[in-house]
N, C-alpha and C positions, 0 to 999 in steps of 0.2 A: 504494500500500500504506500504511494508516495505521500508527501507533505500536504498538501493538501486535502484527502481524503481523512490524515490522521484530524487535520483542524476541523474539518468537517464534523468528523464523529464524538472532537469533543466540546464542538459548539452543541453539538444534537444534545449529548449526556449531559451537559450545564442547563437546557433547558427544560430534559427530564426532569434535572433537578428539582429547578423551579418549579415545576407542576405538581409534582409529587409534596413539593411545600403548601403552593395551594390548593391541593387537595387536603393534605393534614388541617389548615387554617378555615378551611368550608367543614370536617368535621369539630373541630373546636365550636364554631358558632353554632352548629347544631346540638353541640351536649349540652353547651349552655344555653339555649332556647331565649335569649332574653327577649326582652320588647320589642326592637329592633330585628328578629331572627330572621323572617323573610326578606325584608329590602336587602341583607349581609349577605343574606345566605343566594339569593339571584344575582346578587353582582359578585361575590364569589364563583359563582358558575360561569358568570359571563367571562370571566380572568383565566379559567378551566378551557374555556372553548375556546377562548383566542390561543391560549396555549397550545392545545394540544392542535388545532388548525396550521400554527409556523411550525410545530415540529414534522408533524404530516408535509408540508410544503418541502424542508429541508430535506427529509429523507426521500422526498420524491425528485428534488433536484442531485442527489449525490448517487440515485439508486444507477446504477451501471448499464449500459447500453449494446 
């Protein structure tokens, strides 16, 4: 795998990262159920689906031809 392919996979896994953070953070606000639970809890999902949309995209631009 050359250089590029390696940055690729670890821009991918940095922003697995990140999703896997806002997923843990959308279930935080659901154990805690406060006042505010649904408006948190809908833009937390919204934060999920832009995420996992660029990582979908990147894997789709590095997938091999």
């Amino acid at each position: 795998m050359d250089d590029a392919g390696v940055d690729a996979m670890r821009r991918i896994a940095i922003e697995l990262d990140r999703l896997g953070q806002e997923v843990s953070a959308a279930r935080h606000v659901l154990d805690d159920a406060g006042p505010n639970c649904r408006e948190e809890t809908v833009r937390r999902l919204g934060h999920i689906a832009t995420r996992a949309t660029r990582i979908a995209a990147m894997v789709e631009r590095e997938k091999p031809t």
